[in-house]
C-alpha positions in Angstrom: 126.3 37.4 181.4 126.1 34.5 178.8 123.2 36.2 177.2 124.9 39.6 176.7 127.2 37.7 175.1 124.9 36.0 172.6 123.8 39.6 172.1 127.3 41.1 171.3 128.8 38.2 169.9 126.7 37.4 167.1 125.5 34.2 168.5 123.0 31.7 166.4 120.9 32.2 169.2 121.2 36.1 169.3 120.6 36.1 165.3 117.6 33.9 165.9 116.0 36.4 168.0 116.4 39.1 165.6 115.1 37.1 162.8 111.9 36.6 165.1 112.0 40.1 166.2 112.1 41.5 162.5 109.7 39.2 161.5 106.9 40.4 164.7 107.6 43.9 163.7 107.4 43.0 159.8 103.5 41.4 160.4 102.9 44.7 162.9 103.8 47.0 160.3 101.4 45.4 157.8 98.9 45.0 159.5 99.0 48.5 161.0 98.8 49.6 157.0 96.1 47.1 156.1 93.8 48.7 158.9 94.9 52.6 157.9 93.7 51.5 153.9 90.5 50.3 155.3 89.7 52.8 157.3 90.5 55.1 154.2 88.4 53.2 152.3 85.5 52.7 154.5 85.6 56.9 155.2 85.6 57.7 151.4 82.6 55.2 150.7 80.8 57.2 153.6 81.8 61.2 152.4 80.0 59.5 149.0 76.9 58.4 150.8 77.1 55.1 149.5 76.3 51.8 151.5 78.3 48.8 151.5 76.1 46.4 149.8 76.0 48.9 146.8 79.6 49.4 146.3 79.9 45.8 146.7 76.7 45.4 144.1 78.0 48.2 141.7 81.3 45.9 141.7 80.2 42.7 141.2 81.8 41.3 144.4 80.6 40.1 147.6 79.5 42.6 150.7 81.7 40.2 153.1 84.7 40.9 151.0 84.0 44.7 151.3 83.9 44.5 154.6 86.9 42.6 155.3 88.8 45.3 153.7 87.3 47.7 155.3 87.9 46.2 158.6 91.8 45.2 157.9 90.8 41.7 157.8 91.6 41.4 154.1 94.2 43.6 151.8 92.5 44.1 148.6 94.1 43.0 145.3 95.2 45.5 142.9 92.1 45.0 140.8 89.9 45.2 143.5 91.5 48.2 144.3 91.4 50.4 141.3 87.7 49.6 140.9 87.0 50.6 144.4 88.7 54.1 144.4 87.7 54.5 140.3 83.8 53.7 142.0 84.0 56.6 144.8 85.6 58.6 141.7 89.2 59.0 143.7 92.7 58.7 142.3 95.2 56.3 144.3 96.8 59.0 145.7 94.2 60.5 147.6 93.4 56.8 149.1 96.4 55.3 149.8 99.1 58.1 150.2 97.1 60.8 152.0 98.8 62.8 154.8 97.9 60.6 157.6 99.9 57.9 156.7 103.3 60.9 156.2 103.2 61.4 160.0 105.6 58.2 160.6 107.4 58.0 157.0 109.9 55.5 158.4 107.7 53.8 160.3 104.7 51.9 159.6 103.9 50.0 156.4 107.4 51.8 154.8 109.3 49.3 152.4 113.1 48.8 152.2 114.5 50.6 149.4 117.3 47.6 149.1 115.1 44.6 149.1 111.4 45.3 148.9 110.2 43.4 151.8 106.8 44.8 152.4 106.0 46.3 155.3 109.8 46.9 156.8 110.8 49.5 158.1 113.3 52.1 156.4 117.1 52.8 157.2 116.9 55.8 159.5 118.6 59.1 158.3 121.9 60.0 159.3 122.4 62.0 162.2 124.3 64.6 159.9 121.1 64.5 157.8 118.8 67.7 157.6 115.0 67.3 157.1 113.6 68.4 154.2 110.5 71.1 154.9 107.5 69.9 155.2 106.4 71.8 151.3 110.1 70.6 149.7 109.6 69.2 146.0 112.2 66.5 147.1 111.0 63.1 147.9 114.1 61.1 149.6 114.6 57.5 148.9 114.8 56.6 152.4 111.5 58.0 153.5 108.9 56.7 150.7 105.0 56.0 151.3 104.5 52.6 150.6 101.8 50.2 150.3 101.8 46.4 150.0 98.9 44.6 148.1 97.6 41.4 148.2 99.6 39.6 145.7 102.5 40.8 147.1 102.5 43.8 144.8 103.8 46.7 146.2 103.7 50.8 145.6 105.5 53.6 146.4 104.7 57.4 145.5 107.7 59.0 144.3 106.3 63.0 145.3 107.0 64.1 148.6 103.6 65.3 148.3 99.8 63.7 146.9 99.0 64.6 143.6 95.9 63.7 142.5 96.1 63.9 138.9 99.1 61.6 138.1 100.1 58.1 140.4 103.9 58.2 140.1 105.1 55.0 141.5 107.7 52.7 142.0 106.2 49.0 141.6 107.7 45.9 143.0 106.2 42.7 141.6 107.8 39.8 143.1 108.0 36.8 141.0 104.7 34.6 140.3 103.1 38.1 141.6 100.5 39.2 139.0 97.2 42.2 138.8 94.6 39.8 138.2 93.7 36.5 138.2 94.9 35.0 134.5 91.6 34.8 133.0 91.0 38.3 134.2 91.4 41.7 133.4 91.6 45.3 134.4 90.5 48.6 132.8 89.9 51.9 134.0 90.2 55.8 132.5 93.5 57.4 132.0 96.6 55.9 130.3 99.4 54.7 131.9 103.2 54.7 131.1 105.8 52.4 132.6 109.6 52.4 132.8 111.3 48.7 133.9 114.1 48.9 135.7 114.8 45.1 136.7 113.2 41.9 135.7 111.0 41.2 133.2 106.8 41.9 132.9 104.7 40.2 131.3 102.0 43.2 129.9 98.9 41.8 128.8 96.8 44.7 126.5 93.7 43.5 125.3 94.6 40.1 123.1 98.3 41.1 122.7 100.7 40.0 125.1 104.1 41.8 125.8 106.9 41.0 127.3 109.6 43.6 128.6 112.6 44.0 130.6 115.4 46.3 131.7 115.1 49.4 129.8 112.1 49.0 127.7 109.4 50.9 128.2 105.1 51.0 127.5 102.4 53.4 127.4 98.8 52.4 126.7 95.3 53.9 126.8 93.3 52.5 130.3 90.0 52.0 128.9 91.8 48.8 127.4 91.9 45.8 129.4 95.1 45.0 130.6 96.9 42.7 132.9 100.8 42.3 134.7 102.5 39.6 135.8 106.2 38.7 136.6 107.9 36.6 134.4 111.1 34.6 135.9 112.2 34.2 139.2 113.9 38.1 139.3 111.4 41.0 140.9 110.3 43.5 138.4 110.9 46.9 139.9 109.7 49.5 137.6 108.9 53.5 137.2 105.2 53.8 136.8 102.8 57.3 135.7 99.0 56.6 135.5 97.6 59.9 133.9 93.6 60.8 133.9 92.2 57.6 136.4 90.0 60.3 138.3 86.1 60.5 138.2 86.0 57.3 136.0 84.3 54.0 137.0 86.7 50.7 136.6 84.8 47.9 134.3 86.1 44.1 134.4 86.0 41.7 132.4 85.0 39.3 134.3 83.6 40.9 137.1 86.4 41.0 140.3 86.5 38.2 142.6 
């Protein structure tokens, strides 16, 4: 009786339990995504014929490391991302936002639209609420693919279905989230363009430095090295395209670690 009244009540004790209980499904979630990416990963490296130790050779970074990710022992960071799929000539899209990963939308690795906590799971439709078809152009914001990153960078694909020639995204950096390391950047074919919504980025092209906020906007060629990071204590959310990253290999400067 007294604990169905914690329950109903509101109790300390009843909202400590579903702090724990959000928190248990939170690292599931993850965790369930970090494994799906690795598997992805591991299966495209395969269809390409190519062993670990070279991928790991052809991008400067350890074998172990490869494997972790692979594995779902380690999520990748954003750089060691892009050079992986730009290496097995992929777009994001077809790695991280494949079908497979659409059979649960509101389950598993999904991210809350209203605060960005990676991992959680989305607000359920309404029961008034009709499903789109499975081919509709319409991509709900309740429903969004989602994947968190090691930094705590995380994407979501705004089509309802993959496109593999343009990554349309909505990025959440957190703040003191960043691509790369400082001393580090990124490039890769294609050109990307960028839209913020809140906070305020820190874009890094080559030896310019940028910084930009609420409404301004960027578009830059790829092959240039580049480099994000948040600035402030507010998370940058921001509308992201990256146009032409297919077939290309990613160089760094210096190599990814």
């Amino acid at each position: 009786m007294n604990s169905e009244m914690d329950v109903t009540n509101g109790s300390p004790k009843a909202k400590r339990r579903r702090r724990v209980n959000l928190v248990d499904e939170t690292l599931v979630d993850r965790a369930s995504l970090r494994d799906d990416l690795g598997l992805r990963l591991r299966a495209a490296r395969e269809r390409k014929n190519i062993g670990l130790r070279e991928l790991a050779r052809r991008l400067g970074v350890s074998a172990s490391l490869i494997s972790q990710i692979e594995t779902g022992k380690s999520e990748p960071s954003i750089n060691t991302l892009f050079a992986i799929v730009s290496e097995l000539e992929l777009s994001v899209n077809e790695i991280v936002f494949e079908p497979s990963q659409q059979s649960n939308p509101s389950g598993a690795g999904a991210t809350d639209a209203r605060d960005g906590a990676p991992g959680r799971r989305l607000q359920e439709p309404s029961p008034t609420h009709v499903p789109d078809a499975p081919d509709s152009p319409v991509q709900r914001g309740t429903s969004r693919i989602s994947i968190s990153l090691e930094s705590g960078v995380s994407w979501e694909r705004l089509t309802s279905q993959p496109d593999h020639n343009v990554d349309f995204l909505l990025l959440r950096y957190p703040p003191g989230s960043e691509s790369t390391a400082p001393h580090s950047l990124m490039r890769h074919n294609g050109t990307e363009y960028g839209y913020i919504l809140t906070g305020r980025l820190q874009v890094t092209i080559g030896f310019e430095t940028y910084e930009i906020g609420p409404g301004d906007s960027i578009a830059f060629d790829c092959t240039q090295p580049h480099r994000f990071a948040t600035v402030g204590d507010e998370t940058v959310e921001a509308v992201w395209f990256v146009v032409g990253r297919r077939a290309t290999l990613s160089v760094d400067s210096p190599p990814v670690v």
